[in-house]
C-alpha positions as CSV (number, residue, x, y, z in Angstrom):
1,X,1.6,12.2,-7.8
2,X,5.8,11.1,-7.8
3,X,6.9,9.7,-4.2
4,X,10.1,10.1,-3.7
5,X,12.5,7.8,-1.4
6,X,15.8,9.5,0.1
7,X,17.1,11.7,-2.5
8,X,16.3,9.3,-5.7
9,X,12.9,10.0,-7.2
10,X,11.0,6.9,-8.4
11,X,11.3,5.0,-11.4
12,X,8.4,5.7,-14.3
13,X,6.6,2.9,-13.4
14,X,6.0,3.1,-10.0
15,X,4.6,6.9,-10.1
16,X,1.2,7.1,-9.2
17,X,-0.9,9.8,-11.5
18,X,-4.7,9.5,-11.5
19,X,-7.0,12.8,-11.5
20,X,-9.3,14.1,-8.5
21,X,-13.3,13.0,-9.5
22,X,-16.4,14.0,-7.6
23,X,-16.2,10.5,-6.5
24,X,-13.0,10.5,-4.5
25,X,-14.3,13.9,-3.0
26,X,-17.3,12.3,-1.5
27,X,-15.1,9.3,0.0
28,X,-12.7,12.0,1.1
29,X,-15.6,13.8,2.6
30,X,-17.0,11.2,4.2
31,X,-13.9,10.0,6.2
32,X,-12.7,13.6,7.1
33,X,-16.2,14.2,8.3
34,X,-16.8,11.0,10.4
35,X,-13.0,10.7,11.4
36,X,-13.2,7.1,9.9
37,X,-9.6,5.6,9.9
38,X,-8.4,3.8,7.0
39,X,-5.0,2.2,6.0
40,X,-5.2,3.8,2.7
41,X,-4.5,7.5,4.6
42,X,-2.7,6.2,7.5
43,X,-0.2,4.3,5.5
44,X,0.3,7.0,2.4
45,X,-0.8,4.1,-0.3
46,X,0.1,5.1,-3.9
47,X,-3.6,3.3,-4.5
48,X,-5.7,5.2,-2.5
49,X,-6.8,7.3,-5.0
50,X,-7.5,4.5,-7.4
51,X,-9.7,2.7,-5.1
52,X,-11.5,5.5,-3.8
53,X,-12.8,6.5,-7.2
54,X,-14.0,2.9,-7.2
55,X,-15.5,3.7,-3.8
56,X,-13.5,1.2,-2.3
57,X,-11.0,1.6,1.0
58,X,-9.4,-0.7,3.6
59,X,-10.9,0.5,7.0
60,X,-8.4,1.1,9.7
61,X,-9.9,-0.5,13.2
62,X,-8.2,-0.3,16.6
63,X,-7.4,3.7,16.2
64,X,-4.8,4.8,14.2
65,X,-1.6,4.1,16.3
66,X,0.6,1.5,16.3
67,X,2.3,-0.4,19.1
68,X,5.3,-1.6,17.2
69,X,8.1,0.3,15.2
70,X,8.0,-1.9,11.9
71,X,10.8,0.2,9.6
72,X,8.7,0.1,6.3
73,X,5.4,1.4,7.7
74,X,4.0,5.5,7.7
75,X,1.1,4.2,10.4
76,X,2.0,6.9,13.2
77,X,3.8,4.9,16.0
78,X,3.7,7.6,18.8
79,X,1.4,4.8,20.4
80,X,-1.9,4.0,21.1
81,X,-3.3,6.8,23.3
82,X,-5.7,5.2,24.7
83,X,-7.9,4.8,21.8
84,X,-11.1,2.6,22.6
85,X,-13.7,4.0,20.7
86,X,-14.0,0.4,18.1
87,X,-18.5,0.7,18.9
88,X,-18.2,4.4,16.7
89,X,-16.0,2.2,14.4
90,X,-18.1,-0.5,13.9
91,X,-20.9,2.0,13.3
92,X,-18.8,4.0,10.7
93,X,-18.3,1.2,8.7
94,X,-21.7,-0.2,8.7
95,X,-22.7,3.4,7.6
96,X,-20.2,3.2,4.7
97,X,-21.5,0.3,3.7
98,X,-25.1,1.3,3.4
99,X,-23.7,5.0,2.0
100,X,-21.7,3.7,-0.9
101,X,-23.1,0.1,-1.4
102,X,-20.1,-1.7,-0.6
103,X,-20.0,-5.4,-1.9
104,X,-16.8,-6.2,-0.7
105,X,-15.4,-4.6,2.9
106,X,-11.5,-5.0,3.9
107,X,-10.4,-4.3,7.4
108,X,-7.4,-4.2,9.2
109,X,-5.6,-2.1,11.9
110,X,-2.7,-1.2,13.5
111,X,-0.5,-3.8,15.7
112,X,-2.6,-3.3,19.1
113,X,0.2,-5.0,22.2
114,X,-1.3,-3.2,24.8
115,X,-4.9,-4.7,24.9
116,X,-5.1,-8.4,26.2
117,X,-6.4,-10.1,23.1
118,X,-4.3,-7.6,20.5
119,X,-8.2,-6.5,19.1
120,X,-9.4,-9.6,17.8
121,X,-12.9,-9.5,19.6
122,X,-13.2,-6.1,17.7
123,X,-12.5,-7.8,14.7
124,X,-15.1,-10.9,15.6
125,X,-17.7,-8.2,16.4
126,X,-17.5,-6.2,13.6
127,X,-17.5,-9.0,10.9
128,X,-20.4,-10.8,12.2
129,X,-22.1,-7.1,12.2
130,X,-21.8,-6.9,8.9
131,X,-23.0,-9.9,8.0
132,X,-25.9,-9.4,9.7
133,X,-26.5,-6.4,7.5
134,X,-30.0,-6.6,5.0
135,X,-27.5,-6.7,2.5
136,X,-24.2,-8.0,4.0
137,X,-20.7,-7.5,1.8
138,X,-18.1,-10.2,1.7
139,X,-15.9,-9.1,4.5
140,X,-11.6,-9.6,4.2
141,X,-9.4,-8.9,7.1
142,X,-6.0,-8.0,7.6
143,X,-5.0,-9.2,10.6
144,X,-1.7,-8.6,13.0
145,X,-0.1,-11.2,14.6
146,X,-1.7,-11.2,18.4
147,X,1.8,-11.5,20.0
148,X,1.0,-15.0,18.9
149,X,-2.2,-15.6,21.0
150,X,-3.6,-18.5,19.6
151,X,-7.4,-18.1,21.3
152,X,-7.4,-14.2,20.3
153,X,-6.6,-16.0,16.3
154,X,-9.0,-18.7,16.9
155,X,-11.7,-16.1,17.6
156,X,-11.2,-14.2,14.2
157,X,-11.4,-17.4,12.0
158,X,-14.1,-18.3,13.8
159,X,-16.0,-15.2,12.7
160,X,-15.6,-16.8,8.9
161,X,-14.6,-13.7,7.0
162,X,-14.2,-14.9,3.4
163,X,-10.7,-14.0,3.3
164,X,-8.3,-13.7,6.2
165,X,-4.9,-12.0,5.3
166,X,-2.0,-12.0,7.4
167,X,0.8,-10.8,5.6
168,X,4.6,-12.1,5.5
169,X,6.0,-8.9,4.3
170,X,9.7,-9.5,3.9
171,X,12.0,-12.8,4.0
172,X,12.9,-14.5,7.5
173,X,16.1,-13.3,7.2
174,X,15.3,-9.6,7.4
175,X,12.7,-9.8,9.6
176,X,14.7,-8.9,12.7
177,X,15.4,-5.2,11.0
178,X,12.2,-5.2,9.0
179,X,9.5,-6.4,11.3
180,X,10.3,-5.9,15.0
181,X,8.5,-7.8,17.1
182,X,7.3,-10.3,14.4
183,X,8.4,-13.9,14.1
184,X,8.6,-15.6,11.2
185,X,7.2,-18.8,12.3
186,X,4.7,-16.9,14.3
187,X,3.1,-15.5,11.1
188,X,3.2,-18.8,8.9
189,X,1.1,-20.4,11.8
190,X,-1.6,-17.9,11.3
191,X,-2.2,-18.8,8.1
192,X,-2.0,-22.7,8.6
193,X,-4.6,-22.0,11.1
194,X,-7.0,-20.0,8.8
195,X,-6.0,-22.7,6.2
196,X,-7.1,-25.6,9.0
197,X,-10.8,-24.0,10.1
198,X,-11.7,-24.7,6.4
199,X,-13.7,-21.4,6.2
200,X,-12.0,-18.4,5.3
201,X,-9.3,-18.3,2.4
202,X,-5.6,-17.7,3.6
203,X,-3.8,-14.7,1.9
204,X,-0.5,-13.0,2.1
205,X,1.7,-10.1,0.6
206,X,5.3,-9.6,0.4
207,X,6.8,-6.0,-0.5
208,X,10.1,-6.2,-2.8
209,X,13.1,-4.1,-2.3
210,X,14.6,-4.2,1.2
211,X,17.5,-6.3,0.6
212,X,16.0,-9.9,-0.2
213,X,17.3,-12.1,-2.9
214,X,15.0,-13.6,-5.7
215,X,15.8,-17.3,-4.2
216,X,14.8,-15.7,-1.0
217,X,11.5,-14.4,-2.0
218,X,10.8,-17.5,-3.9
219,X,11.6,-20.2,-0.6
220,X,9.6,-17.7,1.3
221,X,7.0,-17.6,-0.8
222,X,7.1,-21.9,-1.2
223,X,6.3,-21.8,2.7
224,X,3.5,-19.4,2.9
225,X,1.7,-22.2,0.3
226,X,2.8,-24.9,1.9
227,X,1.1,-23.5,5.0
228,X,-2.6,-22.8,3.0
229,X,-2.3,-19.5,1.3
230,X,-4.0,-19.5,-1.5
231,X,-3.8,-15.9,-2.3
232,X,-0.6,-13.6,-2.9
233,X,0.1,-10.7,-3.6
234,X,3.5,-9.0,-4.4
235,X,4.4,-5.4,-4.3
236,X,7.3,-2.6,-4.8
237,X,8.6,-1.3,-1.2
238,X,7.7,2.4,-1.6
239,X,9.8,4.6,0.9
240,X,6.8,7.2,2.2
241,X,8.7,9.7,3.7
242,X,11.8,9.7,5.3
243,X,11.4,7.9,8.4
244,X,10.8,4.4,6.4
245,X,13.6,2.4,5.1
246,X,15.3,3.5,2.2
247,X,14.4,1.6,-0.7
248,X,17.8,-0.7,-1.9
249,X,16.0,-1.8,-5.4
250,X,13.4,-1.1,-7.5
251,X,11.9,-3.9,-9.5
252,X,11.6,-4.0,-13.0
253,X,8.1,-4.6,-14.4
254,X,10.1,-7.8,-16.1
255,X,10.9,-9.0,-12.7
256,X,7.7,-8.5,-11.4
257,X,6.4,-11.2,-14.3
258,X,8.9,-13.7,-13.3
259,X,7.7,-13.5,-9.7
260,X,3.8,-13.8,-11.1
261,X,5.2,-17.0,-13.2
262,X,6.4,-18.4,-10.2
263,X,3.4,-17.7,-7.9
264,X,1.7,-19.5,-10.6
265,X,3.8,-22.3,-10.9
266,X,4.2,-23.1,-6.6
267,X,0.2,-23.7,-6.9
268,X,-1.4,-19.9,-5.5
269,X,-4.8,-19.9,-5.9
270,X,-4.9,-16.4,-7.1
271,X,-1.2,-14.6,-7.9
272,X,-1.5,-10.9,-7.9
273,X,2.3,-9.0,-9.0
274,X,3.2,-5.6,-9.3
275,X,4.9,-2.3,-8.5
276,X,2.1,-0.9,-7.0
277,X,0.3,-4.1,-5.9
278,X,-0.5,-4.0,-2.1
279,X,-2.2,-6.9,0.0
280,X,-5.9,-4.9,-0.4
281,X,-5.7,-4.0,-3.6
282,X,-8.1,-5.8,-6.5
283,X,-9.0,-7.9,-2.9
284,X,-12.5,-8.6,-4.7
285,X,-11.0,-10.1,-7.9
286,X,-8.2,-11.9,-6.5
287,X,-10.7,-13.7,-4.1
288,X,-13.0,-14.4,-7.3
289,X,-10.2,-16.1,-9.2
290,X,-9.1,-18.3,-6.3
291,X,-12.8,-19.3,-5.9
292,X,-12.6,-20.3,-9.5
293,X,-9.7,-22.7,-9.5
C-alpha cells in the first residue's frame, strides 16, 4: 500500500506493505458491523493495518466529524451533524474489549467546539467504565484542546487514565497555518496540568515535514518536557489525499535517529522516532519504558 502526496510518490521507507490476515478481517468486521469509529479509518493511518493484526485500534469518540479545519488531518470536517450517540460508544468499546481481550485501550476523537465542555464528560465516563470492567485495560487518551476550558481538562485527569496525550503536532511558528484554532501555549498547559495531578503520564507527538527547522523541532520539543511530558513520539507528515498539505520534506531514516538522540538526551521518559511513528502507535510499550525509568 504506496500513499502518494501531490504528484510525488513516497520515498521507500515510508511505504506501508503488510498482507490482509483473518485477523484484520475480524477487526474490520467488527467495526463495519457495529459502526464503531476509530482514528485509524477516519484519519487514513499507514498503521492501521499493523495494529489491527495485533488486534489493536485507537477508538474514535465524539462521532466522526470535526469542528475545526486543521490542514494535515483526513478526519471529515463537513461538521458534527449532530452526533450524540457517545452511550452506543461507550458500549462498543466495552464490547471490544471483552471481544478481542484488549489490555491496553487508546481513545480519542475529533475536535468537538460545539458542545459546552468540548466532550470531556464523555471521555470521564467512558474511562472510569472501563475500569470498572472484571478485567479492566490500561486506558490512554488523546485528547483536544477544550477551547482551553480548564474544568472540562480537569475532569479528564481527574478520571486517571494511565496516559493522557495531547499532542503538539507542529512548531509554534506554523501553528497559525497548521493548526487553526489551536494555541500554542494553550496545548503546553494541558500537559503541565496532566503533569501537576500526578496521576496520569503526559505524552505528545509532533509530525515532521511541514516546513519546520530541526532547531525548531528541537526548542519545541525542550518545552513540551519542560512542561511534564514524559512520552514523545515523532512522525513523517504523510499527505492522505489531496485536501491535506502537501508534504515540503521527507525525513531520512538518519534524521529520524538524530531526533530519537535528542529526545533522549532533553530527558523523555520514553522517545518513540520514526517515519511511520504516530502518537498511538506502540502506546503500550512506550508507556512500559517510561514506567521503567
Amino acid at each position: 500500500m504506496a500513499f502518494e502526496s501531490g504528484n510525488r510518490t513516497h520515498p521507500d521507507w515510508v511505504k506501508v506493505r503488510y498482507r490482509q490476515s483473518s485477523t484484520i478481517d475480524e477487526v474490520e468486521s467488527f467495526l463495519f458491523t457495529n459502526k464503531v469509529n476509530t482514528v485509524c479509518s477516519s484519519a487514513l493511518c499507514p498503521n492501521r493495518g499493523e495494529c489491527f493484526n495485533q488486534r489493536a485500534m485507537t477508538f474514535l469518540l465524539l462521532g466522526p466529524h470535526c469542528t475545526r479545519r486543521c490542514g494535515f488531518c483526513s478526519v471529515d470536517k463537513s461538521g458534527p451533524a449532530g452526533y450524540s450517540d457517545f452511550e452506543k460508544d461507550a458500549e462498543n468499546i466495552r464490547t471490544a474489549v471483552r471481544k478481542f481481550k484488549l489490555r491496553y485501550v487508546t481513545l480519542t476523537s475529533p475536535t468537538r467546539d460545539d458542545i459546552p465542555d468540548g466532550g470531556a464528560s464523555v471521555y470521564s465516563d467512558i474511562i472510569q467504565k472501563l475500569h470498572t470492567l472484571d478485567n479492566p485495560p490500561m486506558v490512554e487518551v488523546l485528547v483536544p484542546d477544550f477551547s482551553g476550558n480548564r474544568k472540562a481538562i480537569d475532569l479528564v485527569i481527574r478520571s486517571n487514565p494511565e496516559v493522557l496525550a495531547h499532542n503538539l503536532e507542529t512548531v509554534p511558528r506554523l501553528y497559525y497555518r497548521i493548526r487553526k484554532g489551536a494555541d500554542w501555549s494553550r496545548s503546553l498547559e494541558i500537559i503541565k496540568r496532566t503533569a501537576d495531578g500526578g496521576n496520569s503520564v503526559p505524552k505528545s507527538a509532533f509530525i515532521v515535514g511541514l516546513g519546520e527547522t530541526l532547531d525548531e523541532l528541537f526548542s519545541a520539543m525542550r518545552s513540551a518536557h519542560e512542561s511534564g511530558c514524559e512520552i514523545m513520539v515523532v512522525g513523517q507528515y504523510l499527505r492522505s489525499t489531496k485536501n491535506q498539505l502537501p508534504v515540503v520534506k521527507y525525513y531520512s531514516p538518519d534524521e529520524f535517529a538524530a531526533i530519537e538522540k535528542e529526545g533522549r538526551e532533553i530527558g523523555f521518559k520514553a522517545m518513540l522516532s520514526g517515519p511511520l511513528y504516530r502518537s498511538s502507535y506502540l502506546a503500550e510499550q512506550a508507556l512500559k519504558t517510561a514506567r521503567r525509568m
